[in-house]
N, C-alpha and C positions, 0 to 999 in steps of 0.2 A: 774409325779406330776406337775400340773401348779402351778408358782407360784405369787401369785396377789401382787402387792406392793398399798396396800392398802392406805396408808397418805405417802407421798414423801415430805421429806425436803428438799428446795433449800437454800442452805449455798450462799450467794450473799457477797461480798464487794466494788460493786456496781463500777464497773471498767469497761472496756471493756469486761472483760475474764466473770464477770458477766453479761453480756449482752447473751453471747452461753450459759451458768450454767440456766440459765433463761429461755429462747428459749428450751432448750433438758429438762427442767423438765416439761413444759407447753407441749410438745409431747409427754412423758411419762401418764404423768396426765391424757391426752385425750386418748392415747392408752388402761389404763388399769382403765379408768376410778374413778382415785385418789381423796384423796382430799391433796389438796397442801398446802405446810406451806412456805413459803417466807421471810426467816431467814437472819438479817441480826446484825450484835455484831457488837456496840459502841465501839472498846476496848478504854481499859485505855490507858491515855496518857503514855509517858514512861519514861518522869520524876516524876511524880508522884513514882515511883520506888525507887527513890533515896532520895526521901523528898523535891523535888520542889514542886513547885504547879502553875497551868496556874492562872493567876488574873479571876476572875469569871469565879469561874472553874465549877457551877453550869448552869450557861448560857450556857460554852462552848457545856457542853454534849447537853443540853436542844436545843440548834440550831441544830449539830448535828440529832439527833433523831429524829427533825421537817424536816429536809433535807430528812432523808432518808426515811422518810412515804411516802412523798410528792414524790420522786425518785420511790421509788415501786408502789404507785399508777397510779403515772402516768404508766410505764413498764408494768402495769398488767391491764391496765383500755379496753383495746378489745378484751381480753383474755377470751374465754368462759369454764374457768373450774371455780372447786367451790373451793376457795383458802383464807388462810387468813395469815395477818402479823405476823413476833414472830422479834420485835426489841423490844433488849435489850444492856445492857453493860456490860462490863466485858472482860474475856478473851476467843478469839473465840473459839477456841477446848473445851473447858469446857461448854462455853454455850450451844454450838451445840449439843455436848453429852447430854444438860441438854434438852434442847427442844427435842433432838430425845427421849428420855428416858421417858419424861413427857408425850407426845404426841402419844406413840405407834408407831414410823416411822417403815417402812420395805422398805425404803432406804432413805439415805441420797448423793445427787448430788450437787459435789463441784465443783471446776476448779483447775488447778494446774499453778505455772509462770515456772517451772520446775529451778527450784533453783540449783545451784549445789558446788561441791566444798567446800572452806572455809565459802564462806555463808552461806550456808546451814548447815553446821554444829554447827556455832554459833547462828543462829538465828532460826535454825528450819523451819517447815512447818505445818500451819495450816492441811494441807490434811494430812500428814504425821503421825502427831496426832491423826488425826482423825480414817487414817486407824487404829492404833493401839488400840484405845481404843472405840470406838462405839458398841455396840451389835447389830447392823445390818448392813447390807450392802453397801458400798462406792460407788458410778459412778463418776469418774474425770474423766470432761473434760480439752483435753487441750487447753489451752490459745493461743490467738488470735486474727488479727482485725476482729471485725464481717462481713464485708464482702468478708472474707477470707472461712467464712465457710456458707456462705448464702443458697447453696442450703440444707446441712443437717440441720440446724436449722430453715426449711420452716412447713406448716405444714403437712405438706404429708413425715415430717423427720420418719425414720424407719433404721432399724437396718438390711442387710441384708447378711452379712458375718460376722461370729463369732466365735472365736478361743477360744479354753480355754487347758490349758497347766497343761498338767498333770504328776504327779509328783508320785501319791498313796498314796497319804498322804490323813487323813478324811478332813482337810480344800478344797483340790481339789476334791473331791469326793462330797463336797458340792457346790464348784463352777462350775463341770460338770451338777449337779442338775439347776444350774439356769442356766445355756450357753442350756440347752436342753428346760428348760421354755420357755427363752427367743426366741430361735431358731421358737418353737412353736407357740410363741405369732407371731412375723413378719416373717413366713415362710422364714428364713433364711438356711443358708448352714450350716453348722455347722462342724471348723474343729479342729482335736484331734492334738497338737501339744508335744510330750517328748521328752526331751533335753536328752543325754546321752554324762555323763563327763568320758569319758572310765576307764580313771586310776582308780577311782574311781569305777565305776561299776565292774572291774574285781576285785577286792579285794572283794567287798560287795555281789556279785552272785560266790563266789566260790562253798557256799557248796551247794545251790539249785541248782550247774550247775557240782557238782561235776560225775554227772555218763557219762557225754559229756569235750570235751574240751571247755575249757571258754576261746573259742576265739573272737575277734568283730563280725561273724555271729551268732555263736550263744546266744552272749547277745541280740541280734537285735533284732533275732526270739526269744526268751525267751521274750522279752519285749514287742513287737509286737503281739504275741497271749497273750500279759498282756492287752493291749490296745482297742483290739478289741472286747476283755468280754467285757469293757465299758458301749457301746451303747446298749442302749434295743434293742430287738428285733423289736416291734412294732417302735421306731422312725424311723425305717429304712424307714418304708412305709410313710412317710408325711416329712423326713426332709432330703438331699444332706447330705452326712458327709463323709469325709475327714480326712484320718488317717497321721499323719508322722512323723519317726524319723529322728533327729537330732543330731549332736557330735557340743561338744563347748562347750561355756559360754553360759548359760538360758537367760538371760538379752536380750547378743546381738541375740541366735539366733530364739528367739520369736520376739525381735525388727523385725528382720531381713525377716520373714515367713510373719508377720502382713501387711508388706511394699509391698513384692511382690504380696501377695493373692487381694490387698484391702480389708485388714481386716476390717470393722466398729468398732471392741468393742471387746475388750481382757477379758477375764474373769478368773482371778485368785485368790486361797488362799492367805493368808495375813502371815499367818506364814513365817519369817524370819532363821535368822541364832543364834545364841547367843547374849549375848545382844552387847559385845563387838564389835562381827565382826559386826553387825546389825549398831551399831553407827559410826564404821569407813571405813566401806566397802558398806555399802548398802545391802539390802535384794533380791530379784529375783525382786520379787512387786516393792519394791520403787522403784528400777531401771528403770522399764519398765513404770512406771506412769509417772516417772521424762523425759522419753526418746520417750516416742509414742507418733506417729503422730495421733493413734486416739484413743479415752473413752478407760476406763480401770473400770472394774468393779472388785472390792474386796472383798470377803469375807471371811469367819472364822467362825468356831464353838463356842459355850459362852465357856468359860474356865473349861475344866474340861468336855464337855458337848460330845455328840454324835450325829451322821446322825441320 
């Protein structure tokens, strides 16, 4: 099943790292022939929070705003896709949510500064947010000078090695669906990466492994002929694909596969852990958004919903 990302919102904060966010959604847009929204949120200042108030606090947004018209116009003025502005103010993950929502997106493309630590936990992540709550699909890029990534954000930028990490879960079962789109769309490679945390796995395959011993070969081969039903048939004939298992931690060793293969573009479920260990552990996703050297594309089923 192809799948068209019809209207692409570019989430901008009009930074450097928004410079690449910019660049990869203007070659997406041209790829699949989009129409582009080029989003960028005023937020509120952060005293206002507390009951301060900036002195002509109406000026301040109203420059602001004039700034950043003037900033995207210019960014977007030799650009030949057909694209229009969405500035507004408020709080970006909300807005963002609210423009993708209004507007029909079938994806939204952010940048990430890869936050970590004590910051990150007090202040958050717009992307972070975003994975979590949008009804369609995430692309973070990550942050950078722009002449760090010059030749991929040219316009001849494509996608041509593609990983997507599979777990069997319906969120990754939906991210297989678009790593195989996607594969389709830039005749990429396309390769199957499952992590296997053994202690775990030998408790969880006992009873479907209970007529063999449930030893590390044969979870390997039990998960390996899991893996390879995957792939359709027919992609075989039009796409390179690439099966492999792995023992570890998910995080580091997709980090780790993405690194050695030159991966382009990681394609993963959004589903996390509890919400607990979610907030002070980190999820598979966050981790690997927060930690890859390249895009990361996120997605998830609507709540409650099915493939």
């Amino acid at each position: 099943m192809r799948i068209q990302y019809q209207t692409i919102v570019c989430a901008t904060d009009l930074s450097d790292n928004a410079h690449l966010t910019l660049q990869h959604s203007v070659a997406l847009a041209r790829e699949f022939e989009s129409r582009l929204l080029v989003c960028h949120v005023v937020d509120l200042p952060t005293p206002s929070m507390y009951g301060e108030a900036y002195l002509a606090p109406e000026e301040h947004l109203n420059r602001n705003l004039e700034y950043a018209r003037e900033h995207i116009d210019a960014a977007m003025a030799d650009q030949a896709v057909p694209w229009e502005p969405r500035i507004c103010v408020g709080q970006p993950a909300d807005e963002i949510n609210r423009i993708a929502r209004e507007d029909g997106a079938h994806l939204v493309v952010a940048a990430t500064h890869g936050r970590r630590g004590l910051k990150r936990l007090l202040l958050g992540s717009v992307t972070e947010k975003l994975m979590r709550t949008l009804a369609c699909p995430l692309l973070v890029i990550r942050g950078g000078p722009p002449d760090a990534h010059q030749a991929s954000t040219s316009a001849a930028w494509h996608f041509k090695r593609i990983l997507v990490g599979c777990d069997f879960s319906p969120d990754a079962e939906l991210a297989l669906q678009h790593a195989l789109s996607l594969a389709q769309e830039f005749e990429a490679e396309l390769h199957l990466v499952h992590v296997i945390e053994m202690p775990t796995y030998t408790e969880l395959l006992k009873p479907v492994l209970e007529h063999r011993r449930s030893s590390t070969a044969a979870i390997k081969t039990f998960i390996q002929e899991k893996i390879d039903t995957l792939i359709p048939a027919d992609a075989r004939h039009w796409c390179q694909t690439t099966t492999e298992l792995r023992e570890g931690r998910p995080y580091d060793e997709l980090r780790a596969y993405a690194r050695q293969a030159a991966i382009d573009l990681i394609v993963l479920g959004s589903r996390g852990h509890g919400m607990l260990d979610t907030m002070f552990i980190g999820s598979t996703t966050d981790r690997v958004i927060r930690h890859a050297e390249c895009a990361v594309l996120s997605v998830a089923l609507p709540a409650g919903g099915s493939i």
